[in-house]
Backbone bond lengths (Angstrom), bond angles and torsions (degrees), N, CA, C in turn:
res aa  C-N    CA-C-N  psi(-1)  N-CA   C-N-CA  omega(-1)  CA-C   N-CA-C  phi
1 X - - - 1.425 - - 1.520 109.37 -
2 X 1.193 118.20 142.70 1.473 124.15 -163.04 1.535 92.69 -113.67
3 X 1.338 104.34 139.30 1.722 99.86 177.19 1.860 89.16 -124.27
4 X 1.523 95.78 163.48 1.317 112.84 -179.97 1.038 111.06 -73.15
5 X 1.236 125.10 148.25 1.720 121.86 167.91 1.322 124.11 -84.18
6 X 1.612 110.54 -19.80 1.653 94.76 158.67 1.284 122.72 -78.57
7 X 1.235 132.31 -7.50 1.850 140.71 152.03 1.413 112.57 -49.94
8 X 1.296 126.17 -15.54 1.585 136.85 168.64 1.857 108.32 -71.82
9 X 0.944 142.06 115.28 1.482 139.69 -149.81 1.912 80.18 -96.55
10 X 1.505 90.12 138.54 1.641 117.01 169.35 1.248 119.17 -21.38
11 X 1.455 112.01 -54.94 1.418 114.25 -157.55 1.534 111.87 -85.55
12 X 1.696 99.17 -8.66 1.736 94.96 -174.96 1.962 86.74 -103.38
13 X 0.865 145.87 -6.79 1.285 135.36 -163.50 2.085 91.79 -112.09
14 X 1.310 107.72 -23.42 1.589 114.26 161.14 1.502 104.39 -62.27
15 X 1.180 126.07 -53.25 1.662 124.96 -155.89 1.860 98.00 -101.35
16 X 1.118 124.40 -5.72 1.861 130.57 157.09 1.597 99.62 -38.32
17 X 2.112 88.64 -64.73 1.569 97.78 -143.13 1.558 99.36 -95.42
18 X 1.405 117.70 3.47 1.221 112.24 155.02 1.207 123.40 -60.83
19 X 1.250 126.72 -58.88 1.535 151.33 132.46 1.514 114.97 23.84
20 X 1.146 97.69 -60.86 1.449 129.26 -151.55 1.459 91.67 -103.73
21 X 0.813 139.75 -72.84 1.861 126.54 150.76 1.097 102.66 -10.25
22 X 1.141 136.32 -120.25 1.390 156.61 177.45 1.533 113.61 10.82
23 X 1.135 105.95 -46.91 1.704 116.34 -172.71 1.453 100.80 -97.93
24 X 1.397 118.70 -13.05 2.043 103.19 174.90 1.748 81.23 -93.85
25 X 1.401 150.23 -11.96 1.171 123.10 -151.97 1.638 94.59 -100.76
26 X 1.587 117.19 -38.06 1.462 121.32 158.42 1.463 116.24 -45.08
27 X 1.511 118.43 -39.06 1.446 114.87 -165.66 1.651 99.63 -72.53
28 X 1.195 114.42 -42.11 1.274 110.94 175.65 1.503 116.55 -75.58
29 X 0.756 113.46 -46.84 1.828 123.57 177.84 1.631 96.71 -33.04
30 X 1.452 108.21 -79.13 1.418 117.45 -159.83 0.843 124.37 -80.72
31 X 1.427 145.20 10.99 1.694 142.31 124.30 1.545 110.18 -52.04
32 X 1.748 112.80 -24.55 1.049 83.52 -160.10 1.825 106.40 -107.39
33 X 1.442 114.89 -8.93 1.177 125.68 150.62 1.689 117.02 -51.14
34 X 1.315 117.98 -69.47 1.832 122.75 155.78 1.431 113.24 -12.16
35 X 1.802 106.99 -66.58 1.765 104.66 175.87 1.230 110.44 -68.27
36 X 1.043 142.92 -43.12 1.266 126.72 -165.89 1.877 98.26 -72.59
37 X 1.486 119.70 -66.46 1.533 96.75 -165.04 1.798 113.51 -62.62
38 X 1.314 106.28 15.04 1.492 93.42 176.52 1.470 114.97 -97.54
39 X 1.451 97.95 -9.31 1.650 119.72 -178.81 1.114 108.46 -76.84
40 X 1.349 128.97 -47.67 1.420 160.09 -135.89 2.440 86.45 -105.98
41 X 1.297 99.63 -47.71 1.669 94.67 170.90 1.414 118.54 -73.55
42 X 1.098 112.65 -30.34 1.606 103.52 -165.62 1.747 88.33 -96.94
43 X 1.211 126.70 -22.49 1.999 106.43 169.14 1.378 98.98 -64.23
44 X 1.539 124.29 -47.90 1.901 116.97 -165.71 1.773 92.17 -60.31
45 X 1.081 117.92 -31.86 1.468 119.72 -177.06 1.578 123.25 -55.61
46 X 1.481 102.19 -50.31 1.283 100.17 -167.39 1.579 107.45 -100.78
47 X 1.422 109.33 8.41 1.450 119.45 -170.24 2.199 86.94 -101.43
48 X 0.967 104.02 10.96 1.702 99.83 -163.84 1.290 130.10 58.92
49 X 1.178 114.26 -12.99 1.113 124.42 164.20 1.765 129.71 -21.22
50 X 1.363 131.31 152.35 1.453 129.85 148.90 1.270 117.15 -92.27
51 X 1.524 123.16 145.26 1.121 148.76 172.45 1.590 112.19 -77.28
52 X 1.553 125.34 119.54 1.294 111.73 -161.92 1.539 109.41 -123.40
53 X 1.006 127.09 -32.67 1.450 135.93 -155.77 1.381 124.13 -12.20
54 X 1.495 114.85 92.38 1.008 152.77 -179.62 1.598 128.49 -135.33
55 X 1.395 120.93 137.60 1.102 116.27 -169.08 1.631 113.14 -73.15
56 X 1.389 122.17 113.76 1.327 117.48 -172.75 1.660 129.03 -65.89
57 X 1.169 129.76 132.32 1.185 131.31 -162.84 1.790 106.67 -77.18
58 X 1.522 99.49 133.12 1.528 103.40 -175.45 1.458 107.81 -87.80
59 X 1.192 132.93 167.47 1.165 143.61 -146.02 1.572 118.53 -168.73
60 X 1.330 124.56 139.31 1.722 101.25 154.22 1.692 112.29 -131.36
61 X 1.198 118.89 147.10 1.415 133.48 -160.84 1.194 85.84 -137.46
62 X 1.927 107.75 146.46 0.958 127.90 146.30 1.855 133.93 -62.58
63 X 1.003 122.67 145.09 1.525 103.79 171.36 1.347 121.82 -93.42
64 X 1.396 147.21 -175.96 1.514 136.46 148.20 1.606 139.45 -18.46
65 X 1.417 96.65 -37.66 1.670 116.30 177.93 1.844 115.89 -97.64
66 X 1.261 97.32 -16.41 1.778 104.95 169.09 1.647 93.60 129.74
67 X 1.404 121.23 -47.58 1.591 121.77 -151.28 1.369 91.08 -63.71
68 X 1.916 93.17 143.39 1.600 114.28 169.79 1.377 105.67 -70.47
69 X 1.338 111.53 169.47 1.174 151.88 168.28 1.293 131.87 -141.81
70 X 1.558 120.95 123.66 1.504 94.77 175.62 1.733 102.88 -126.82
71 X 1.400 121.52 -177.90 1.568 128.86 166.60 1.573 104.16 -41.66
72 X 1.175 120.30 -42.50 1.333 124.28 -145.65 1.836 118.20 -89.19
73 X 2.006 94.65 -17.02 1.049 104.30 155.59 1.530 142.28 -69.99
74 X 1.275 98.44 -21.71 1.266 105.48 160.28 1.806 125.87 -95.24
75 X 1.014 136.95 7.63 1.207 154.79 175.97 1.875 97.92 -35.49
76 X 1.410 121.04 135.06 1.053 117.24 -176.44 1.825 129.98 93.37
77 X 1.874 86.75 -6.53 1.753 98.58 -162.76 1.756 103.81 -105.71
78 X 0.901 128.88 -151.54 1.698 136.75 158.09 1.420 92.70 -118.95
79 X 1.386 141.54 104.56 1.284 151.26 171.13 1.723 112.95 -79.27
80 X 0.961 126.11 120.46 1.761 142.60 165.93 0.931 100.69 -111.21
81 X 1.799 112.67 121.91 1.253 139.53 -165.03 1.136 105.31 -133.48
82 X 1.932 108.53 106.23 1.580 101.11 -175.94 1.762 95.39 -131.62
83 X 1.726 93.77 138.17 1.632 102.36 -177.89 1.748 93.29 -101.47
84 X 1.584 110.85 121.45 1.503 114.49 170.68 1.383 114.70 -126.85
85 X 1.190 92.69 -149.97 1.714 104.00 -164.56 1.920 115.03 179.37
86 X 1.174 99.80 99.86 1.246 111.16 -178.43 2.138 109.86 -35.30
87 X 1.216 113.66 -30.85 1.390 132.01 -164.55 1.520 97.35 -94.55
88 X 1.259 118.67 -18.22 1.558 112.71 170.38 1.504 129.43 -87.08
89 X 1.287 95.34 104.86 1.761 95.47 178.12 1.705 124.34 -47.45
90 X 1.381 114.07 -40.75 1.622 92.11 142.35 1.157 153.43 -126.95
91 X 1.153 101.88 57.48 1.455 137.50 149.53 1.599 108.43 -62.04
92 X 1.492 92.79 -72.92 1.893 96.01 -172.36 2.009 105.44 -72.56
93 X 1.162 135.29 7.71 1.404 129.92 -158.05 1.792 65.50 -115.26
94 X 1.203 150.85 -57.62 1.467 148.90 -177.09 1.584 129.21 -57.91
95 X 1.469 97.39 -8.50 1.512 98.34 -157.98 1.925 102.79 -80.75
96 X 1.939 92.80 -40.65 1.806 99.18 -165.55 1.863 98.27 -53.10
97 X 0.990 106.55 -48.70 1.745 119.73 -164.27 2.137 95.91 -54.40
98 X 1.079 95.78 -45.88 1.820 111.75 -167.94 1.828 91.23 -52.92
99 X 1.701 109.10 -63.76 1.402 118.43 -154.55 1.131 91.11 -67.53
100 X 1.784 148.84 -33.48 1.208 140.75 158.93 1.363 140.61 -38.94
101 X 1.115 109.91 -31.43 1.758 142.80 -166.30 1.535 76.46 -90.99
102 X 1.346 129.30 -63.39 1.843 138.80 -143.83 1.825 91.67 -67.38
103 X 1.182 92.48 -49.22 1.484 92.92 -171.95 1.970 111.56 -69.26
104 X 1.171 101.93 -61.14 1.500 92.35 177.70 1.269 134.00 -58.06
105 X 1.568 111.95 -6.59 1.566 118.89 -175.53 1.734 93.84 -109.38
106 X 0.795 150.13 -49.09 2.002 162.82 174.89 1.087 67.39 8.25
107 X 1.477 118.67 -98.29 1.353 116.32 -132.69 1.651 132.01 -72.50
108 X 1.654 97.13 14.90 1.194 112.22 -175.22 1.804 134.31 -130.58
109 X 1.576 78.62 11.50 1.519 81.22 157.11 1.709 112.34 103.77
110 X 2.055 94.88 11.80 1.531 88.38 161.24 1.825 84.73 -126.94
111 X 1.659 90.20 179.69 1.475 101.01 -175.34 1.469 105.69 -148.60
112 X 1.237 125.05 163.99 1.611 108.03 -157.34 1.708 78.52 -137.94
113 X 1.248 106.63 135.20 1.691 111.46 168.59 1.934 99.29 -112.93
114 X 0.812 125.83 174.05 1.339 136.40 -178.71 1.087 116.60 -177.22
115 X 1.504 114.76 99.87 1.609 120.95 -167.98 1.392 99.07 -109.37
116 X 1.239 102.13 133.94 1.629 133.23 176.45 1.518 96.91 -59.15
117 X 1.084 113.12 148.36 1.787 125.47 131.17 0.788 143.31 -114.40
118 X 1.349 112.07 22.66 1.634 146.89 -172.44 1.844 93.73 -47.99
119 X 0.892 148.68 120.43 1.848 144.32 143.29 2.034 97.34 -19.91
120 X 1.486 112.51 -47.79 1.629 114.56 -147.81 1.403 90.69 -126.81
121 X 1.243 102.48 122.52 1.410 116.78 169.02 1.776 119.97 -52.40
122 X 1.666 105.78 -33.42 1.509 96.84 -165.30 1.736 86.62 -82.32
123 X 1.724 128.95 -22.97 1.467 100.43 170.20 1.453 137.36 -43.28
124 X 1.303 107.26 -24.68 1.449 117.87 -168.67 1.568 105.68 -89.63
125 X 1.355 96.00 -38.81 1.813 100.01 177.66 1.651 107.56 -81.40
126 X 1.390 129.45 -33.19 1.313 105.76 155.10 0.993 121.96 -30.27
127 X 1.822 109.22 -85.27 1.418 109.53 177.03 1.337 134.95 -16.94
128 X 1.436 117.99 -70.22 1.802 121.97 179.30 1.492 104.73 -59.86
129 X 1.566 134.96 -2.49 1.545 133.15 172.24 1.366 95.69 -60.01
130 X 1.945 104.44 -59.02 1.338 100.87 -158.04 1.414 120.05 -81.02
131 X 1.196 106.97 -10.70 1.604 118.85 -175.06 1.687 95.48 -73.03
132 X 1.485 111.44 -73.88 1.450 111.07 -160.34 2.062 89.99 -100.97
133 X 1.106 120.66 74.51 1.688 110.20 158.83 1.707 121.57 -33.31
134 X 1.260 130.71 109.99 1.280 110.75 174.86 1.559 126.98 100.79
135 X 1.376 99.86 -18.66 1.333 110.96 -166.96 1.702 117.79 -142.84
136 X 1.642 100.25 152.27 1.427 105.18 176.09 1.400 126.05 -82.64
137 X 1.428 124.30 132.83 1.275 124.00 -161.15 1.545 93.24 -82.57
138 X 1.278 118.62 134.40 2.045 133.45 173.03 1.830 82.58 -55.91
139 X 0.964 129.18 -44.19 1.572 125.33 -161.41 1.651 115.81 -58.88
140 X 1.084 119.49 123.01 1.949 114.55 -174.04 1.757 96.16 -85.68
141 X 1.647 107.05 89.73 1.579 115.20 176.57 1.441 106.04 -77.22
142 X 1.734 97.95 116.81 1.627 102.87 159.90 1.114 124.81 -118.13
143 X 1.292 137.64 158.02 1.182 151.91 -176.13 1.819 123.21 -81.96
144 X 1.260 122.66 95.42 1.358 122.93 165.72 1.603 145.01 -96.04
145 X 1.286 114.34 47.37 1.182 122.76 -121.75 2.104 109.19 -81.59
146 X 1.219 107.78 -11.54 1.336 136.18 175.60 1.832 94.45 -98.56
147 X 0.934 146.83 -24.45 1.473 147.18 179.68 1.204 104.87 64.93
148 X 1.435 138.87 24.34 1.448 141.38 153.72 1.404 117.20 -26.32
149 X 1.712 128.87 -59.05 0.886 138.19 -158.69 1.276 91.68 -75.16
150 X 1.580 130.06 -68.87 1.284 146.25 -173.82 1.545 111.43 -16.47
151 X 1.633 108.25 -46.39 1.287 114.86 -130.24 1.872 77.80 -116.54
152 X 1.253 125.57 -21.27 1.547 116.89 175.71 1.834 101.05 -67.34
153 X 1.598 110.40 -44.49 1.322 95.37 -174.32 1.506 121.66 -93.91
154 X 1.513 112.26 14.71 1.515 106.24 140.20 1.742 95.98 117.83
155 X 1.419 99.93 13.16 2.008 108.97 -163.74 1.677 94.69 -73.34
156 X 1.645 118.92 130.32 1.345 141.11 -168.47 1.429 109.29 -118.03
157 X 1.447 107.71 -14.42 1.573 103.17 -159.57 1.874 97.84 -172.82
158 X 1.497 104.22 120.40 1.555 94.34 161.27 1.334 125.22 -101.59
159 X 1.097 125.60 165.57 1.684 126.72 -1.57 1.702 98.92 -76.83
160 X 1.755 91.30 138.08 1.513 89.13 163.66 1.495 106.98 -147.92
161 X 1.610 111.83 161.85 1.249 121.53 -136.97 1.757 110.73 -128.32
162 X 1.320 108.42 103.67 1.761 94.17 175.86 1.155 109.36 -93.76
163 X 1.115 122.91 165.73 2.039 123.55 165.18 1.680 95.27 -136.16
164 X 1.147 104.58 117.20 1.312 119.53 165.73 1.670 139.22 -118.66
165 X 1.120 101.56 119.25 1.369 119.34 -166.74 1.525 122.06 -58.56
166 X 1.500 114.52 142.46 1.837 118.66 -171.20 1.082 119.47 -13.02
167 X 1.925 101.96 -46.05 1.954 124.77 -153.43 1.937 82.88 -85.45
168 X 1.281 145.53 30.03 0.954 122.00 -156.65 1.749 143.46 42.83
169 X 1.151 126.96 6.51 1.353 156.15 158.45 1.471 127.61 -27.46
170 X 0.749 146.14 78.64 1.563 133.57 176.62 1.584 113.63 -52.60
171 X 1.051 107.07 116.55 1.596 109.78 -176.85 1.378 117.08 -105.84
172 X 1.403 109.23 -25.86 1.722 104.10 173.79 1.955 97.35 -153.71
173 X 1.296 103.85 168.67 1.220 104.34 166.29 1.549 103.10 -145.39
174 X 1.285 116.70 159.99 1.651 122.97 176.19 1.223 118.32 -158.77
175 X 1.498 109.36 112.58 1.628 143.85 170.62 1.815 107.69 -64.21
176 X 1.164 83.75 109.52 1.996 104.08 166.35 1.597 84.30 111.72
177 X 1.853 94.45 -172.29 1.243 112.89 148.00 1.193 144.30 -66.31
178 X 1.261 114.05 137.68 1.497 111.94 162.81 1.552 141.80 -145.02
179 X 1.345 128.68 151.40 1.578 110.71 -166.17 1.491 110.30 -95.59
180 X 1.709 86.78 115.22 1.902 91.89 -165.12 1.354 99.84 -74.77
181 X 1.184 130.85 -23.93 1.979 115.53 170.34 1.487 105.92 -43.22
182 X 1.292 121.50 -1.16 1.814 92.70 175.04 1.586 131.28 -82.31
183 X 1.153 99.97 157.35 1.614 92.95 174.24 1.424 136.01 -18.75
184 X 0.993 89.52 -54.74 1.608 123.22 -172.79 1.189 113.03 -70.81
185 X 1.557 121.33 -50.09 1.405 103.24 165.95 1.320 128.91 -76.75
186 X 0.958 131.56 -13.67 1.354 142.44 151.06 1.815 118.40 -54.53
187 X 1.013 99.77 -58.59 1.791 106.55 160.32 1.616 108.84 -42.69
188 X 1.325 111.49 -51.65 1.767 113.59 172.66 1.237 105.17 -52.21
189 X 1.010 123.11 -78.61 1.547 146.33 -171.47 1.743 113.51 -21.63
190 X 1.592 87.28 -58.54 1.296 78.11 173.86 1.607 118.67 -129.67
191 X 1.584 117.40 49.36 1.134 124.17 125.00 1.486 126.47 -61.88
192 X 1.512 99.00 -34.52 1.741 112.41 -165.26 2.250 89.80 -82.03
193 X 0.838 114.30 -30.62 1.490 112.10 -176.29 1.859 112.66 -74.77
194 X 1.398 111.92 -33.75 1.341 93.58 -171.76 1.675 111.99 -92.32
């Protein structure tokens, strides 16, 4: 016996095609979540990097000029989290490649913090005199000067490097220097952006 389909009451033929939504929006969703973090693994991959995924610890730091900052202000962004040191040779061999990456991504939805561990604030602001003469670094420089922050998210060695994801996430981290103009980090970058 065949029954009519308007004899099916609203609210169950409402919650069918809800149903049915739901599972074409997953079908599409999750190939396309899959490609992207597989994009996003093989850049932490070929960049040497570790794979971290962990919820990143929030924090607030001062910057150069006094104003706070915390993790939470950036919530929603692709966050680059670099612990340096004006006194580290590669620290400063990392920085030109970093302010490059800072600048070409700004306007798109990552943001690069880079907290000093300088003891003295004017060490760190020396430094960026001579690095950038004249000019403002794209990079949001903060100050850690006790290494509190450093040392909650697990930093062993500078320069070292978190990348943290929209949901707040740590997705990779990377010990030493490195030259972020490469492919690859850029391939990260903006796997983690779209």
């Amino acid at each position: 016996m065949n029954s009519d389909p308007r004899d099916i009451p609203l609210w169950m033929r409402s919650t069918v095609l809800a149903c049915a939504l739901v599972v074409a929006v997953v079908g599409f969703v999750a190939p396309w979540r899959e490609e992207r973090a597989s994009t996003a693994v093989e850049a932490v991959d070929e960049l040497d990097g570790e794979w971290v995924g962990r919820p990143a610890p929030d924090f607030e730091l001062q910057d150069l000029e006094g104003q706070r900052h915390t993790l939470r202000d950036y919530r929603g962004k692709v966050i680059f989290l670099n612990f340096w040191a004006s006194f580290c040779e590669p620290c400063r061999r990392e920085m030109p490649s970093m302010e490059r990456l800072a600048r070409q991504y700004a306007d798109r939805g990552m943001v690069m913090l880079a907290a000093s561990l300088d003891p003295q604030k004017q060490d760190a602001s020396r430094f960026l005199n001579r690095f950038l003469p004249n000019q403002r670094s794209a990079m949001e420089v903060l100050w850690d000067p006790s290494g509190s922050v450093s040392n909650r998210y697990g930093t062993t060695l500078i320069p070292e490097t978190y990348i943290i994801d929209r949901d707040g996430r740590i997705v990779a981290r990377f010990v030493n220097d490195y030259d972020w103009t490469r492919p690859e980090a850029k391939q990260l970058v903006e796997a983690l952006l779209r």
